[in-house]
Structures are given as C-alpha cells and as structure tokens.
N, C-alpha and C positions, 0 to 999 in steps of 0.2 A: 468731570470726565464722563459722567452717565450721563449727563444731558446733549453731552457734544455728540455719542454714540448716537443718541436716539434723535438729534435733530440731521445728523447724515444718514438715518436711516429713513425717518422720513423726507429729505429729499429727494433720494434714491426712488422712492413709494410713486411719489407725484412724478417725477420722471419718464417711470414704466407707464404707468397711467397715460397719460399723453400723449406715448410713442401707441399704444395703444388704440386712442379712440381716433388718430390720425389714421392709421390703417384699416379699420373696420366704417370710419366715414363712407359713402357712396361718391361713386369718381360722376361728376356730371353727366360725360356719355354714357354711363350705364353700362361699359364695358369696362372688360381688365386694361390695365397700360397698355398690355404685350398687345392686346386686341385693338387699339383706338385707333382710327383710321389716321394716316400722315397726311399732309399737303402735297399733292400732284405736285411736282415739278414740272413748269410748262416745257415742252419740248423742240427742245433747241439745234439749228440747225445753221451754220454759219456766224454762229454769232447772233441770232434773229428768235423769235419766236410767233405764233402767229396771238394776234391781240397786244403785243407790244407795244407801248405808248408811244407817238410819233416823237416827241421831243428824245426820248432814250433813244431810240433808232439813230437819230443825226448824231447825236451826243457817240454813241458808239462805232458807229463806219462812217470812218476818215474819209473814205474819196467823195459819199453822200453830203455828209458836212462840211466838202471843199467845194462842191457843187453852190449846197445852200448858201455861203458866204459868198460866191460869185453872184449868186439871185437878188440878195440883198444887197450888194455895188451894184446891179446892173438887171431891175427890174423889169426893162422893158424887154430885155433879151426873150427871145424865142422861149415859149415852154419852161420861162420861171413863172409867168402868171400862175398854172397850174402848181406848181411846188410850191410856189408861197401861200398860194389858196390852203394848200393841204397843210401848210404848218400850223399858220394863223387861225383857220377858219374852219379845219377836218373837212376839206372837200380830197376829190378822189385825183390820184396824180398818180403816174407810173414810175419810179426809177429803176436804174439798172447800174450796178458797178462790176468791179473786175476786178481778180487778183492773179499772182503769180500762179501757175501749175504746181510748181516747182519752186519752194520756196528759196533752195538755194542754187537758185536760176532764173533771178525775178526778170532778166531781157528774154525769156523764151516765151512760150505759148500762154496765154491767160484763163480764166476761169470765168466768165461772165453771171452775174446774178440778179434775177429781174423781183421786183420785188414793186405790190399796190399798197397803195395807202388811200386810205376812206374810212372817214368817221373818227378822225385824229387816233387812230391804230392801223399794224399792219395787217394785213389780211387776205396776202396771198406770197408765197415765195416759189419762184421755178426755175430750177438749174438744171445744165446737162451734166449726167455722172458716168465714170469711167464702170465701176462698180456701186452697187448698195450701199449707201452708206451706213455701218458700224449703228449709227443712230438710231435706225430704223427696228433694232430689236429690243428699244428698250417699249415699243410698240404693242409688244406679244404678235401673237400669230395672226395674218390676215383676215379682214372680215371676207374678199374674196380674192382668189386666182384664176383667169380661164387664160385659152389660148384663142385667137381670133383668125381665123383662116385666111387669106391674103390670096391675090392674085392680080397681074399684070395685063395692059392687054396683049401682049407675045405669049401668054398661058404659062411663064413662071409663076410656081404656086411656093408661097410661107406661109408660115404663124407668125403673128406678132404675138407679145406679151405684157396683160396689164395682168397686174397686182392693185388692190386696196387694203386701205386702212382707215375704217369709219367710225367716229363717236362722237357722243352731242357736240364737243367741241372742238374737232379735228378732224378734216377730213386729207388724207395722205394717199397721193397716186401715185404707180413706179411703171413705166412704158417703155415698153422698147420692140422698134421699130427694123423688122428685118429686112424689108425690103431690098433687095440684090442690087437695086439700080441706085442707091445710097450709098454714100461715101462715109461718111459718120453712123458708127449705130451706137453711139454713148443711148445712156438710158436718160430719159426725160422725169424728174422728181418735180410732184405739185405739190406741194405744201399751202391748205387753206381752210380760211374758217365754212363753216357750212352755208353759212350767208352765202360767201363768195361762190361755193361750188356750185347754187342749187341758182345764183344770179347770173350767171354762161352757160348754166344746165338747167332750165326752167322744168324737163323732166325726170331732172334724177330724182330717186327714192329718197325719205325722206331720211336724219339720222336713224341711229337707232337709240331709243329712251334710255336716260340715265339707270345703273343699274344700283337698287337697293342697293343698303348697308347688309340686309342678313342673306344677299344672292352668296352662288358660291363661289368660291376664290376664280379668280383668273384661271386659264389655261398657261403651261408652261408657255413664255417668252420661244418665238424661230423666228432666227434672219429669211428676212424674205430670198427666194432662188430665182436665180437671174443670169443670164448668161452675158460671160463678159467678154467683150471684144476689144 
C-alpha cells in the first residue's frame, strides 16, 4: 500500500513539473497569446477579394465560369482570346457579371460588377452602390475625405465626394458624383491593389509603409459618410 501511495504521488510530482515548464517556455513571437498578431482577413467584397487567385474567381462566380466554358467550346469568339489568355497564361483581361438587385425579384433591375485580372490574380473590382457598403468598416477610418467643388457650364455649382482607403495592400475609393444634370447618383466603389491604382494613376502618392508590430493600435473602426440617393 506505501508504495502504491508513493508511486501516485510521484506521478502527480512529474505532472505538475511539466505543466509547469510548458508555461514558463518562451512563446516564438516573444509576445503573450492575447498579444500575438492574427491573420488579416483579406477583404471581401461580392464574393471576390483583391489578389484572389484566378482559378478561385471562375471556380466561385457562376455567370464568369459559364462565360469561360463558352470560351473553351468556342475559342475563336470575340474577346475569349483575352480570357483564355488570362486563365492559362495570367495575361490582363477584363470581366463583368451581373446579379439580381433584388434577390427575390431576380426579373427586375441588376447589379452589374466589373472586375480585371492580370498576373493570374484579381486586382481591381468596381461597382455602382445604392449606399456604403457594411464592408467597408471593417476598414477603420479613412486615410482621406474631401469635398471637390463642381460647376457646369450654365454656372450650377456642387461638391462631389471622394472618400479613401490606403494600405500597402489595398487601396479602396468611394465617389459619388452630384452633378444635377445626372440621372443616377449611386456611389461608384473601387476596389484595388496599389499596382492597379498607381498603373491608371502614374501620379498618385505612393501607399503608405507597413506599420510595425510595436506601432500603436488602430484607431476605432467609422463607416465611411456618404449621402444616399
């Protein structure tokens, strides 16, 4: 009986032991848990993200992959050279699909979504929006807002309004366009990588540098403000 005591006591021994030198180990990143940086979630917007592998993109929008299998029956057709180019070979091709407004009213008005591909990824997406999309706050707060002064030649005077969102890997625009003699003033969303923005803006500024691990936290997360028509 004394031995059976004393060999559960030292197991119990070696136990604590263990549980012990596991916790007092040093964690790789040299921070606590609670502290360790997580993985971005790239940021998704239709279903799409910018840098999304082109094979994933067909694989995931149906009316894009009913496109491509028409490409592939019927090579010679108009404007599949360029989308087979981009599948096969990561050359630059434009598509554009459509969805309901209204999802339970898919025979009414559509959604159209333009979306480039170059370098076997995607890396630009632009839709027209009713409002801001919900998405856009998981953003935080804009790198800038102004108002842009507008005038016609009759001497009607507006603001338009752009909004950004700039980081080494994302660069997000939000426009909207007041002009009185416009029938639509949905708001126009860019979604792209900085490659894309800075290759149709040879002078835009450049991102802004990745920010250290020990910079200080984010500012609180605001949906962008936009007026909605």
């Amino acid at each position: 009986m004394r031995l059976n005591i004393v060999s559960l006591s030292l197991i119990s021994f070696i136990a604590v032991a263990a549980c012990a030198v596991a916790f007092a180990a040093p964690r790789p990143s040299g921070l606590p848990l609670a502290q360790q940086p997580a993985t971005a979630a790239p940021f998704e917007i239709r279903g799409h993200y910018i840098g999304e592998p082109v094979k994933r993109f067909f694989r995931l929008d149906f009316e894009a992959r009913a496109e491509m299998d028409v490409c592939h029956q019927n090579p010679n057709r108009p404007a599949c050279g360029r989308l087979l180019d981009a599948i096969d070979y990561g050359k630059r091709a434009e598509v554009s699909t459509s969805v309901p407004a209204d999802l339970d009213h898919p025979e009414g008005d559509r959604e159209t979504t333009d979306f480039v591909l170059d370098g076997g990824k995607l890396v630009k997406i632009s839709m027209l929006v009713n409002v801001a999309p919900d998405q856009l706050k998981s953003l935080g707060r804009p790198s800038s807002e102004k108002s842009i002064p507008a005038q016609n030649s009759s001497g009607a005077k507006w603001e338009n309004h752009l909004t950004v969102w700039q980081s080494p890997d994302l660069y997000v625009e939000l426009y909207q366009d007041n002009n009185p003699s416009l029938t639509d003033h949905r708001l126009s969303l860019t979604i792209e990588s900085p490659a894309e923005h800075a290759r149709t803006n040879p002078g835009a500024a450049p991102p802004p540098p990745p920010s250290s691990p020990s910079s200080s936290p984010p500012a609180t997360p605001a949906p962008a403000t936009a007026a909605t028509h």
